[in-house]
C-alpha positions, -999 to 999 in steps of 0.1 A, spaced: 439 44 -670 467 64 -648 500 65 -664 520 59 -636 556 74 -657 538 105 -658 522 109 -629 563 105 -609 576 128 -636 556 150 -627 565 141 -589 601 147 -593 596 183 -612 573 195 -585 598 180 -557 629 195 -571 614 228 -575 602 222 -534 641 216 -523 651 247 -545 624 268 -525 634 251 -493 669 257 -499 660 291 -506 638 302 -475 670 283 -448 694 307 -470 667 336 -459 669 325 -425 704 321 -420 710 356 -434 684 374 -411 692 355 -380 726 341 -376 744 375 -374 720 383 -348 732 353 -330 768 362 -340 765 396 -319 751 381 -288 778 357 -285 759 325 -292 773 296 -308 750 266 -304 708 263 -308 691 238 -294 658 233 -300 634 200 -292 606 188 -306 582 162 -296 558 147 -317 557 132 -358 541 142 -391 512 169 -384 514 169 -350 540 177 -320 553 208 -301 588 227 -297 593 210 -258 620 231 -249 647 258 -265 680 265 -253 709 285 -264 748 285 -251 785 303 -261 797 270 -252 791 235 -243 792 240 -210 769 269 -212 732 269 -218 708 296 -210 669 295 -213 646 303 -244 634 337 -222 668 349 -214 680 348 -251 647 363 -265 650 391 -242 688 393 -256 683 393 -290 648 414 -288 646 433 -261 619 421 -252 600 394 -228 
């Protein structure tokens, strides 16, 4: 027979440790590309996604300095990059 208190004990010990480690990798992220962002002037991300669970696609990315603003996914790469 399954013991059902152990089996979600054991849930919520691996789950917390998962929102520590995915706490951990955004703080990762933010450090290695917000200042990057920062120094070319951008202030807002946009990025859309289409689809649920396994399956979906980014649909379009956009950056501005302001609302009123927004640039294309290419222009920004080639900002940030150098590259195309």
């Amino acid at each position: 027979m399954i013991d059902i208190e152990a089996v979600m004990a054991d849930f919520a010990v691996r789950q917390a440790e998962r929102q520590v480690q995915v706490a951990e990798e955004i703080q990762q992220l933010k450090t290695a590309i917000l200042p990057r962002l920062q120094e070319a002037g951008i202030a807002r991300v946009e990025i859309r996604f289409d689809g649920c669970g396994d399956s979906g696609a980014v649909e379009d990315c956009a950056w501005s300095a302001s609302s009123t603003c927004a640039k294309t996914w290419a222009r920004s790469r080639r900002l940030l990059t150098g590259r195309a």
